[in-house]
N, C-alpha and C positions, 0 to 999 in steps of 0.2 A: 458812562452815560452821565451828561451833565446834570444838575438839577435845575429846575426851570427858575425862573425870577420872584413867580408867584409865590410858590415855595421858600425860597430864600430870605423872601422880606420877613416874613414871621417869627423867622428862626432870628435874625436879625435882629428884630424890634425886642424880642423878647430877650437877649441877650442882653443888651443894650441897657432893658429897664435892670435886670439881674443885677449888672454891673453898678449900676447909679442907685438902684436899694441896697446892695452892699457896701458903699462908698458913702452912705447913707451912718450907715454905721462907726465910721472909725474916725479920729477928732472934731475938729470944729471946722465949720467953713459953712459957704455957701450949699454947699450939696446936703448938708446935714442941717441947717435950717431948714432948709425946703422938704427934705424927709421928713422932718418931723412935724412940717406945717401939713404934711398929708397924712400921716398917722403912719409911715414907714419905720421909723427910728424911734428909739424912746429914749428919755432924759431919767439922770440917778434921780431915784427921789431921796429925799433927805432922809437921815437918820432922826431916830427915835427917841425922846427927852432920857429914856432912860440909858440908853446903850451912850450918848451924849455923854450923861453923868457917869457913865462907870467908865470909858475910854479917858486915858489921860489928853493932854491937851499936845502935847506933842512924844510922838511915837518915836523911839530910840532901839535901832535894829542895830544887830552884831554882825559885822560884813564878814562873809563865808570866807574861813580860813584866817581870820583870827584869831588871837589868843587873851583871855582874859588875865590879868596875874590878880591868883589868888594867897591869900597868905595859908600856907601847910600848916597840919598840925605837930606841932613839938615831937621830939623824939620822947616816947615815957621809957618803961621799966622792961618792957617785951617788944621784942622788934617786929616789924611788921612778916608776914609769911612769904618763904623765896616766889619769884613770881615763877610759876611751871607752866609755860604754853601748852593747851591743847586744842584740838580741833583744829578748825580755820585757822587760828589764833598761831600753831604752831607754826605755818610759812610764813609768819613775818617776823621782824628783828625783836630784841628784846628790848623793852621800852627803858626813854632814858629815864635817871633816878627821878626820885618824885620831886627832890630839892636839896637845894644847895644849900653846904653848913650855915654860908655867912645871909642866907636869906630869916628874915622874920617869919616867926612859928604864932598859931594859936597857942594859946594854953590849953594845957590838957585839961585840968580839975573841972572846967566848964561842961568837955564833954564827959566825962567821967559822971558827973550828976545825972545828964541827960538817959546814960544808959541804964544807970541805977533805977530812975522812975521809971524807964520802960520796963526792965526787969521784973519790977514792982506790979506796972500793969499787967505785964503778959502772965504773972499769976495769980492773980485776980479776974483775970478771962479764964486760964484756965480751972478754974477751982470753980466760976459759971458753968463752963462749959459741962462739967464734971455732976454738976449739980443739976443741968437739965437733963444731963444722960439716964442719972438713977433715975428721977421723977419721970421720966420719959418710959423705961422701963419698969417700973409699978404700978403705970397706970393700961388697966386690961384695955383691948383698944375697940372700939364701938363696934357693937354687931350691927348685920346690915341692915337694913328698913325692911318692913313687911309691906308688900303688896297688896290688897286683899284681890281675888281673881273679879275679874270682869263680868262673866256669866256664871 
């Protein structure tokens, strides 16, 4: 059963504008002035003075599946632990070494400090934490409120 003509213009016309408000949307041109001289399309508004000032001035991406070279840390006194795949980890190959003799290393002593202070800190939290515990447990813990009844 065909559909009548009356019919079809609407479907039509409405198609039509669908097409040219979406087209409306996507770069620059003629179609997209006129969307947006009728209020179909909308233009970026600017950024913000402060998001300005904290974004640098030009952005520098790392293109997917490159490699950075970083320099390794030295070999010290304990070798690092054999690498033992497990999980997921175990269907795939064993990763190649971390670096080569004749590449340049950190210095260890730098990080050696670093761990020191940590060590430092984490028992000094601990002996907080240790210390909220008791006071936490000496102090009786509040009975409930009194109601008084209604009637």
């Amino acid at each position: 059963m065909p559909i009548e003509l009356s019919v079809k213009k609407p479907l039509i016309l409405s198609a039509a504008l669908l097409g040219l408000s979406l087209a409306g949307c996507v770069g620059e041109g003629p179609v997209k002035s006129s969307a947006e001289a009728i209020g179909m399309a909308t233009t970026p508004q600017e950024s913000k003075a402060f998001v300005r000032a904290t974004r640098p001035a030009e952005m520098e991406y790392i293109p997917v599946g490159s490699s950075i070279p970083v320099a390794q840390l030295c070999p010290g006194p304990n070798p690092p632990p054999a690498y033992v795949p497990s999980g997921q980890a175990a269907r795939f190959r064993t990763p190649p070494p971390i670096r080569d003799p004749k590449d340049p290393c950190k210095p260890r002593a730098g990080f050696e400090s670093i761990e020191k202070q940590l060590a430092a800190k984490q028992k000094v939290n601990e002996a907080a934490g240790n210390t909220a515990k008791s006071l936490g447990a000496s102090t009786t813990p509040p009975k409930p409120a009194q109601i008084p009844p209604l009637n």
